[in-house]
Biopython code that builds the backbone (N, CA, C, O; Angstrom):
import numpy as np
from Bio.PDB.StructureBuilder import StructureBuilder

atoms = [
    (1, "UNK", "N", (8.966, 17.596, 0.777)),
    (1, "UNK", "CA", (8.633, 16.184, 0.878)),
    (1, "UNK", "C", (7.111, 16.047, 0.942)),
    (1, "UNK", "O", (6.440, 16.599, 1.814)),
    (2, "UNK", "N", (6.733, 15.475, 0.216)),
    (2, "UNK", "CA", (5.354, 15.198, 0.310)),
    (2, "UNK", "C", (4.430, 14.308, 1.781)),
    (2, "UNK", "O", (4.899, 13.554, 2.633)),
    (3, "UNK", "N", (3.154, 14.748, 1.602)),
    (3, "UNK", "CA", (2.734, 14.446, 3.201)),
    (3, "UNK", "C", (2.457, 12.549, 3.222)),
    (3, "UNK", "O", (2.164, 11.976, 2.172)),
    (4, "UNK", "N", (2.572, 11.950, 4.251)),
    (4, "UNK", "CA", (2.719, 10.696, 4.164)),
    (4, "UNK", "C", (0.431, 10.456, 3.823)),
    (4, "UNK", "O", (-0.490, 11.272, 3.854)),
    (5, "UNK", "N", (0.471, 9.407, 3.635)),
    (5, "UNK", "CA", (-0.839, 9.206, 3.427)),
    (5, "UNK", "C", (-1.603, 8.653, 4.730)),
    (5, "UNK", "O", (-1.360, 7.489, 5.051)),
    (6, "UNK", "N", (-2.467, 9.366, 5.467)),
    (6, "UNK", "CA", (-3.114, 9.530, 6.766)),
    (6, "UNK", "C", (-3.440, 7.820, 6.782)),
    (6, "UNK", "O", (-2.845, 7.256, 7.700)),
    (7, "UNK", "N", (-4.029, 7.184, 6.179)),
    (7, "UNK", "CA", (-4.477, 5.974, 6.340)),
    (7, "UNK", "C", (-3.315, 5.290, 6.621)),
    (7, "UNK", "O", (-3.758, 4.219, 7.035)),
    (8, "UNK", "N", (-1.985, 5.208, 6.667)),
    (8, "UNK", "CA", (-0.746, 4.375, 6.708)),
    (8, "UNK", "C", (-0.095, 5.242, 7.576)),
    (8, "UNK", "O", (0.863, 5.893, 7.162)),
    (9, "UNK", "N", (-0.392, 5.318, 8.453)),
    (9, "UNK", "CA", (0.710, 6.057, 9.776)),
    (9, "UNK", "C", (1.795, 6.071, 10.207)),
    (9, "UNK", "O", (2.390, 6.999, 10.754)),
    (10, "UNK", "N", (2.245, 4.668, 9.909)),
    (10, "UNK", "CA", (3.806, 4.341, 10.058)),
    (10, "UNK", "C", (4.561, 4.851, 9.205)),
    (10, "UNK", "O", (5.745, 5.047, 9.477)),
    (11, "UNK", "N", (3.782, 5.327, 7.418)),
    (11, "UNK", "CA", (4.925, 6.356, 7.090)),
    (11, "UNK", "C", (5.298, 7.367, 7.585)),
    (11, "UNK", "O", (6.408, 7.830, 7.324)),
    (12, "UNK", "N", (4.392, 7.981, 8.472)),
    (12, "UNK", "CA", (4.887, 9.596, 8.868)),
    (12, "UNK", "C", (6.218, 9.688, 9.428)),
    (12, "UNK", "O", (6.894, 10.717, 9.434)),
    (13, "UNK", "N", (6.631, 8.349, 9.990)),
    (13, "UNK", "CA", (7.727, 8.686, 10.800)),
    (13, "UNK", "C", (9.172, 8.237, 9.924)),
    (13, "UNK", "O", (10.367, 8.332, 10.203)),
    (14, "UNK", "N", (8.481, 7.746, 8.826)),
    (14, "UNK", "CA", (9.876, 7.677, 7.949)),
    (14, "UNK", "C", (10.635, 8.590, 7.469)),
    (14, "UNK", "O", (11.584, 8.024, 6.926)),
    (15, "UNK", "N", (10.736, 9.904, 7.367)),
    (15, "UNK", "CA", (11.162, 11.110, 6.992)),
    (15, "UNK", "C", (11.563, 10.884, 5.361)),
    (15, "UNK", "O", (10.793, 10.351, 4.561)),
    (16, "UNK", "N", (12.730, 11.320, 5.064)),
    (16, "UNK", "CA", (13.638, 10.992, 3.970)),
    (16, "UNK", "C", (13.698, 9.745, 3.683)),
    (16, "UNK", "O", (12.990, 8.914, 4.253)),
    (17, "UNK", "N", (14.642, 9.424, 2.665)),
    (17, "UNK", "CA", (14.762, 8.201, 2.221)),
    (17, "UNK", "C", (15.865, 8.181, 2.846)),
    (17, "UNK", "O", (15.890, 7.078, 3.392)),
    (18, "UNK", "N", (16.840, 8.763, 3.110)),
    (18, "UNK", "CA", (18.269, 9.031, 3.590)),
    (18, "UNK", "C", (18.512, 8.527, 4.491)),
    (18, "UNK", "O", (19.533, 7.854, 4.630)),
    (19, "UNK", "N", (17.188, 8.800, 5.829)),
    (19, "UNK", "CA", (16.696, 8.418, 7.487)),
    (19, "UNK", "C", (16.972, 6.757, 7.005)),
    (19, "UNK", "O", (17.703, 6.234, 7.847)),
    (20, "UNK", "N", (16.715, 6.089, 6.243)),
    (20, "UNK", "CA", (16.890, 4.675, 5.966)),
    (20, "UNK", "C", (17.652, 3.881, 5.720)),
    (20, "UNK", "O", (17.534, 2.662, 5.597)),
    (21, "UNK", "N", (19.090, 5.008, 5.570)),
    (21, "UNK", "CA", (20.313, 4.400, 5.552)),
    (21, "UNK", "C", (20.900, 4.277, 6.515)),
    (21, "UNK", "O", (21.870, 3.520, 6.490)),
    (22, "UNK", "N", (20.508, 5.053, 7.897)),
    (22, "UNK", "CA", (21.106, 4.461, 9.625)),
    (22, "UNK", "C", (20.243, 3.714, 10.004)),
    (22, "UNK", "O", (20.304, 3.514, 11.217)),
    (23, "UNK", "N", (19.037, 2.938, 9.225)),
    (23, "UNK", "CA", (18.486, 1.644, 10.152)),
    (23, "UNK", "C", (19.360, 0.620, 10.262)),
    (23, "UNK", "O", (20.228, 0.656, 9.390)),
    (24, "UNK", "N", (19.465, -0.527, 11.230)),
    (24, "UNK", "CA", (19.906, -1.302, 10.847)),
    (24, "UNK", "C", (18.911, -2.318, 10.491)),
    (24, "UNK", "O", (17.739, -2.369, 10.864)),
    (25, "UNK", "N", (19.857, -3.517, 9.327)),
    (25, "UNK", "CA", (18.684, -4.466, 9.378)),
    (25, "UNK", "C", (17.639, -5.079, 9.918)),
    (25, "UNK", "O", (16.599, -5.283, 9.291)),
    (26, "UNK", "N", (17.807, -5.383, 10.985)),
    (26, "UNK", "CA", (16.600, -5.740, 12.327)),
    (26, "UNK", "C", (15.479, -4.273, 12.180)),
    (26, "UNK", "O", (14.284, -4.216, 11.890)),
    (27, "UNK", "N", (16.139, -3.565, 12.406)),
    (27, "UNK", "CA", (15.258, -2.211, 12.188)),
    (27, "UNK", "C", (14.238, -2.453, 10.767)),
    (27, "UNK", "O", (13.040, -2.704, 10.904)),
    (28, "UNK", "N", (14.728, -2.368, 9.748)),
    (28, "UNK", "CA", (14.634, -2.547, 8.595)),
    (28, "UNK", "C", (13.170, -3.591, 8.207)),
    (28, "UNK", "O", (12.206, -3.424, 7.460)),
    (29, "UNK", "N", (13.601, -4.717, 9.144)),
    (29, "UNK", "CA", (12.657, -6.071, 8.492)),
    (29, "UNK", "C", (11.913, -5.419, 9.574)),
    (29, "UNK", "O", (10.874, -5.202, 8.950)),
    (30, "UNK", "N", (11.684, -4.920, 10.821)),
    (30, "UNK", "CA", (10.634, -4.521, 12.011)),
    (30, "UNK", "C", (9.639, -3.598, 11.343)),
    (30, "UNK", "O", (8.487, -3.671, 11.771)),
    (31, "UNK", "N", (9.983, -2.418, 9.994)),
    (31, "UNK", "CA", (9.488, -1.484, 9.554)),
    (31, "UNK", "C", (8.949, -2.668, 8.414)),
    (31, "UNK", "O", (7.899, -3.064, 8.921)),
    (32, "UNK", "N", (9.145, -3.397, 7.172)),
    (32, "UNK", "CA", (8.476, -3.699, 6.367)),
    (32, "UNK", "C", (7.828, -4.762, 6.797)),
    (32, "UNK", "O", (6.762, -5.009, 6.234)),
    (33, "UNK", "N", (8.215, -5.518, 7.719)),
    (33, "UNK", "CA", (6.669, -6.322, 8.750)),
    (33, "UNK", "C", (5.665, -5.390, 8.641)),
    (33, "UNK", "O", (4.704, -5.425, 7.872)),
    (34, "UNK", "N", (5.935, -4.585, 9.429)),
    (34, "UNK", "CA", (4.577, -3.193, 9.716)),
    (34, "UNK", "C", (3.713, -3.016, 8.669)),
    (34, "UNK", "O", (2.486, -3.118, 8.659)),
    (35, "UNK", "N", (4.501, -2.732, 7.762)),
    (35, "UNK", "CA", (4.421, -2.115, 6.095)),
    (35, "UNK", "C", (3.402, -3.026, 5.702)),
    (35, "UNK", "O", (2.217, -2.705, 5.614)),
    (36, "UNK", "N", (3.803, -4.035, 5.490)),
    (36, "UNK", "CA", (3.186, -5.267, 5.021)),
    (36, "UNK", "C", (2.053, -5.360, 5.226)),
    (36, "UNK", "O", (1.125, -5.343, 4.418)),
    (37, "UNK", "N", (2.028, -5.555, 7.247)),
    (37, "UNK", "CA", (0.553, -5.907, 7.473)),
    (37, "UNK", "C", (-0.317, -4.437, 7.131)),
    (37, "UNK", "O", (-1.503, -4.422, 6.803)),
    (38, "UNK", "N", (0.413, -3.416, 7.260)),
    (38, "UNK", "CA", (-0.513, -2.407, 6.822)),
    (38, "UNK", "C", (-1.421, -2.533, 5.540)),
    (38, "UNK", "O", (-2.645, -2.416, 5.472)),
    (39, "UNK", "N", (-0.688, -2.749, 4.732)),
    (39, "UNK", "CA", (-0.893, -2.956, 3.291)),
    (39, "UNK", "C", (-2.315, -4.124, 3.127)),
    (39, "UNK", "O", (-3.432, -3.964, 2.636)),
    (40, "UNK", "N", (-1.758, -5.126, 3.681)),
    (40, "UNK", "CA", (-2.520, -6.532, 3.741)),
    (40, "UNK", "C", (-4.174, -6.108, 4.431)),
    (40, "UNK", "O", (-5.228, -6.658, 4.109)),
    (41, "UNK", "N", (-4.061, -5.343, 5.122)),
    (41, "UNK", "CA", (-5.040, -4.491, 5.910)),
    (41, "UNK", "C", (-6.301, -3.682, 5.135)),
    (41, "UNK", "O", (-7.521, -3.844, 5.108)),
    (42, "UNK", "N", (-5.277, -2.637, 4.464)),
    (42, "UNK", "CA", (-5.867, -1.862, 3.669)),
    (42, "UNK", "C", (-6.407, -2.989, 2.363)),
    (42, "UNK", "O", (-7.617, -3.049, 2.146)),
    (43, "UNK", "N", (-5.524, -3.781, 1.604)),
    (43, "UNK", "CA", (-6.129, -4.582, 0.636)),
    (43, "UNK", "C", (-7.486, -5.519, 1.005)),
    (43, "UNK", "O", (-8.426, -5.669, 0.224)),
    (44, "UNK", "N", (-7.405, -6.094, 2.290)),
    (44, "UNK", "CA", (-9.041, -6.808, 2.676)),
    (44, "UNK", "C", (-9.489, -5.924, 2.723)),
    (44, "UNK", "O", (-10.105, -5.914, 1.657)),
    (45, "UNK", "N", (-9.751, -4.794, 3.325)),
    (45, "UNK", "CA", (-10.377, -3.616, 3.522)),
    (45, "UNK", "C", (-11.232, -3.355, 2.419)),
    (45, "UNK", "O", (-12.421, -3.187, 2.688)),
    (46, "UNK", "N", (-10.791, -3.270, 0.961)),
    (46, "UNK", "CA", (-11.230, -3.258, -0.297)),
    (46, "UNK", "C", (-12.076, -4.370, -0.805)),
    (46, "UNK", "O", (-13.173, -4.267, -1.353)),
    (47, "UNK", "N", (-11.171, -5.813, -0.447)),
    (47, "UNK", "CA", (-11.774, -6.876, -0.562)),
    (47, "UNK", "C", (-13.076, -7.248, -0.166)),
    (47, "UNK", "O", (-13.945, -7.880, -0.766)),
    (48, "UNK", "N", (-13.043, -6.643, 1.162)),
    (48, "UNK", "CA", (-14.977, -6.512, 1.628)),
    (48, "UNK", "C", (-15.616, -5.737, 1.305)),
    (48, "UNK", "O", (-16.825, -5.905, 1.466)),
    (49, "UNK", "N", (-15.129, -4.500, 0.688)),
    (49, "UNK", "CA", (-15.946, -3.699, 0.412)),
    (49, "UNK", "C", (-16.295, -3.943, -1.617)),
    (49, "UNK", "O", (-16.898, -3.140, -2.329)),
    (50, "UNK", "N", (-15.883, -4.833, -1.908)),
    (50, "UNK", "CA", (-16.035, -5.520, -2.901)),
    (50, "UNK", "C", (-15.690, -4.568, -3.812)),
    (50, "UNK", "O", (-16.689, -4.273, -4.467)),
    (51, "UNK", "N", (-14.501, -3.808, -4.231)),
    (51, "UNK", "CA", (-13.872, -3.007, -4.557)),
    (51, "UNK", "C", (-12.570, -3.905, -5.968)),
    (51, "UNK", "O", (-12.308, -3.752, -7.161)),
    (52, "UNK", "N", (-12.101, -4.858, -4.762)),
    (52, "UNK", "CA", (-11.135, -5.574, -5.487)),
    (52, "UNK", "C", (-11.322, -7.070, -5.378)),
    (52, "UNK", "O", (-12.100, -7.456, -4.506)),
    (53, "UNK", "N", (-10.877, -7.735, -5.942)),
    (53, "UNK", "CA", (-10.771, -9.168, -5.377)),
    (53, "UNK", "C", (-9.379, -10.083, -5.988)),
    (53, "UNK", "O", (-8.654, -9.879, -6.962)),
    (54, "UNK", "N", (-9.382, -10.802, -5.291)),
    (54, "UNK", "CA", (-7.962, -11.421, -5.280)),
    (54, "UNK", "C", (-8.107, -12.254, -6.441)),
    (54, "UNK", "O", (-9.165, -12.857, -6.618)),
    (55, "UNK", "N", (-6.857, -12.380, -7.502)),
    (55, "UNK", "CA", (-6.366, -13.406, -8.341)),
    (55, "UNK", "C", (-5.359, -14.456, -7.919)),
    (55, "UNK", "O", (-4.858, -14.343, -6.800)),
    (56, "UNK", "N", (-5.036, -15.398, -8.647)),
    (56, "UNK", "CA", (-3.983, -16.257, -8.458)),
    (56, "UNK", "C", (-2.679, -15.670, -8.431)),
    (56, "UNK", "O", (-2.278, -14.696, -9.068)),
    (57, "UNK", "N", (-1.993, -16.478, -7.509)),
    (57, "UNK", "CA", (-0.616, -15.195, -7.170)),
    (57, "UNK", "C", (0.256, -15.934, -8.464)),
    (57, "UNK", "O", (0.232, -16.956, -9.149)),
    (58, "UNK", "N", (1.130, -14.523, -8.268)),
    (58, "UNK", "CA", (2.081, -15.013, -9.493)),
    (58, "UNK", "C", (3.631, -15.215, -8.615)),
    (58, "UNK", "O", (3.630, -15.294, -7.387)),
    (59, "UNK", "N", (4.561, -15.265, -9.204)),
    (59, "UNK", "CA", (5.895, -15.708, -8.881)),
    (59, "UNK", "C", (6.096, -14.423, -8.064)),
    (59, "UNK", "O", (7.049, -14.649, -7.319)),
    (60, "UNK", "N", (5.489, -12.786, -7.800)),
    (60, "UNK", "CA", (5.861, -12.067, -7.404)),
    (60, "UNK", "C", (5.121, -11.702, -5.862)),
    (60, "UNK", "O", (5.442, -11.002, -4.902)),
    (61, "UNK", "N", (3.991, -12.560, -6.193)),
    (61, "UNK", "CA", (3.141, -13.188, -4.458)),
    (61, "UNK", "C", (1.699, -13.094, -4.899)),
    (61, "UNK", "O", (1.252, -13.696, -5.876)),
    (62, "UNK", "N", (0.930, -12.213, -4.028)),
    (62, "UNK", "CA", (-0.420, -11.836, -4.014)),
    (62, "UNK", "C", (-0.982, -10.520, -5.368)),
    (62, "UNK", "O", (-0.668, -9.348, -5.579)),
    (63, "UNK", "N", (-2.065, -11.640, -6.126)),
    (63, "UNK", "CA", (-2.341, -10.710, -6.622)),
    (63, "UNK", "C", (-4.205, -9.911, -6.903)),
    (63, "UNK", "O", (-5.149, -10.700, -6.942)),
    (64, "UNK", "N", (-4.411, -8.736, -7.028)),
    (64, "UNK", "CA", (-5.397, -8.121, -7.122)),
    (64, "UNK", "C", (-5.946, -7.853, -8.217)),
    (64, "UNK", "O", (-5.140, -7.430, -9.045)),
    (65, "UNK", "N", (-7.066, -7.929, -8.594)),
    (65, "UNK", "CA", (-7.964, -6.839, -9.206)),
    (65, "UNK", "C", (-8.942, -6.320, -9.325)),
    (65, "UNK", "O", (-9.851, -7.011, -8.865)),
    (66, "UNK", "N", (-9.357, -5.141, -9.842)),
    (66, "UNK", "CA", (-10.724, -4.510, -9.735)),
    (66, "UNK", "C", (-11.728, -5.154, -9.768)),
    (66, "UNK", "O", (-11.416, -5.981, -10.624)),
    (67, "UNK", "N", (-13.027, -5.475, -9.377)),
    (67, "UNK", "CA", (-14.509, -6.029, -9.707)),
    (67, "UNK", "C", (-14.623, -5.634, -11.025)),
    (67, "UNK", "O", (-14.744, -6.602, -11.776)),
    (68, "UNK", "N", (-14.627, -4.356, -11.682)),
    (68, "UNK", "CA", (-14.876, -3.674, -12.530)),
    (68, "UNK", "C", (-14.093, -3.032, -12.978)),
    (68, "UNK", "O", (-13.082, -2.573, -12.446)),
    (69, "UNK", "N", (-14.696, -2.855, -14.649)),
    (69, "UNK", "CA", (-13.583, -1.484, -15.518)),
    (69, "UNK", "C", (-14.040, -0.181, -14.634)),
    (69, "UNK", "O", (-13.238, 0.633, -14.176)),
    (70, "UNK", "N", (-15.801, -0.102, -14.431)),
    (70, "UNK", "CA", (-15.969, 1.305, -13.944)),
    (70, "UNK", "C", (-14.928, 1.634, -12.537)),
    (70, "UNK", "O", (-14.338, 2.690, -12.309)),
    (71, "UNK", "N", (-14.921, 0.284, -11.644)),
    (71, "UNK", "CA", (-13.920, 1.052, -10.557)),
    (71, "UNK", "C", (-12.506, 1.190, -10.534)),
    (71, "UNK", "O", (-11.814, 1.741, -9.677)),
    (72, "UNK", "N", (-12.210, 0.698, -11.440)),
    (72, "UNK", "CA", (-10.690, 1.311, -11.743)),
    (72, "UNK", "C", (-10.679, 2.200, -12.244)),
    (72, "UNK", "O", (-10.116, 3.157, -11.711)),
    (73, "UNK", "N", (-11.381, 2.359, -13.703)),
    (73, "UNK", "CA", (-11.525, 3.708, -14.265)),
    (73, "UNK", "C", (-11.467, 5.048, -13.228)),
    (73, "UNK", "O", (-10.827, 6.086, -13.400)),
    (74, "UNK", "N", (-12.289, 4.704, -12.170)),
    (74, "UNK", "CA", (-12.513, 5.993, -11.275)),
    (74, "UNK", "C", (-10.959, 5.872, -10.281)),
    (74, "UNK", "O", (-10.226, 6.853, -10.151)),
    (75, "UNK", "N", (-10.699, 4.743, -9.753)),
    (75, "UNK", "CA", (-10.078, 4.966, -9.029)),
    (75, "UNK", "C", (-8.817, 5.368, -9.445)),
    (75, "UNK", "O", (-8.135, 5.871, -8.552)),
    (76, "UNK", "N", (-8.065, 5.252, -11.088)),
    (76, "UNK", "CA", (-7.246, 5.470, -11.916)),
    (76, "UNK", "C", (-7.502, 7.291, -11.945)),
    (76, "UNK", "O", (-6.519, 8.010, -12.123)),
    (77, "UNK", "N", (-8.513, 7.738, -11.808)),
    (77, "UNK", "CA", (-8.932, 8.967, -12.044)),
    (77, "UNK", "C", (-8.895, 9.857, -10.933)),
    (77, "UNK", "O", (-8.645, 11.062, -10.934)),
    (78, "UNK", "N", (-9.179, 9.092, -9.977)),
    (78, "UNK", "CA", (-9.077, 10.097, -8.604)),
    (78, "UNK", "C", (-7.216, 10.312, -8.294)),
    (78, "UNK", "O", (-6.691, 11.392, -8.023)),
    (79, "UNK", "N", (-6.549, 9.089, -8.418)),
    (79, "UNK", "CA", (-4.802, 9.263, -8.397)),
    (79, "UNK", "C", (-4.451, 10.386, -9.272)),
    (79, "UNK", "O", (-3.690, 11.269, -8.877)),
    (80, "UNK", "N", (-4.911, 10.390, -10.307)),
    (80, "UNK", "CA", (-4.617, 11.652, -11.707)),
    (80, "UNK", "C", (-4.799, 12.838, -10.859)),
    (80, "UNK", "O", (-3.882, 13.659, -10.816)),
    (81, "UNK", "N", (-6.146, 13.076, -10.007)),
    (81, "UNK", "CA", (-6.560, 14.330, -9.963)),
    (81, "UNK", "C", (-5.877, 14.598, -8.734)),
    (81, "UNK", "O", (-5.805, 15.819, -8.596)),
    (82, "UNK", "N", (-5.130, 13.741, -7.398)),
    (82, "UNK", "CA", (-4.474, 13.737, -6.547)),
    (82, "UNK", "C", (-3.007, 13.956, -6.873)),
    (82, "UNK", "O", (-2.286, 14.431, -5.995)),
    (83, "UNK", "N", (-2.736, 13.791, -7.516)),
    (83, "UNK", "CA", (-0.971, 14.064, -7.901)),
    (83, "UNK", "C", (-0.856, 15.376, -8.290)),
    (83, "UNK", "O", (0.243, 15.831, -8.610)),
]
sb = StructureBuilder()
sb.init_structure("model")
sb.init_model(0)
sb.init_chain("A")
sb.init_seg("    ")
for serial, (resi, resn, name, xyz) in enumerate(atoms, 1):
    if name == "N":
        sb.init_residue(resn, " ", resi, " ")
    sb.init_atom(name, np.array(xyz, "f"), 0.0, 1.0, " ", f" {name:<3s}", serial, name[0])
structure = sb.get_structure()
């Protein structure tokens, strides 16, 4: 199983995907609350660091994109060299 990503902590304790079939729902929405604000966290995070910036949401919610081709390019490049 691959290692959870240090910046998002609340995955570590998710184990398997399997572990996710004895949550119960309450459980369930308590973990993607978390998730969420994690996420929402990490995305301003970017946002100030003028990395990304927000577009008009679409029917699927909030949406992002790069300042630049150069920082996607790289950041498209560092995922390549991480996998």
């Amino acid at each position: 199983m691959p290692t959870p990503d240090p910046r998002f902590p609340i995955l570590a304790g998710l184990g398997s995907p399997s572990e996710l079939n004895g949550m119960s729902d309450s459980e369930l929405e308590a973990l993607a609350a978390e998730m969420r604000e994690a996420i929402t966290d990490q995305l301003l995070s970017l946002v100030r660091k003028e990395l990304i910036r927000p577009e008009p949401p679409d029917a699927h919610g909030d949406v992002f994109g790069f300042r630049h081709a150069l920082i996607r390019d790289a950041a498209y490049e560092a995922l390549s060299k991480a996998t």
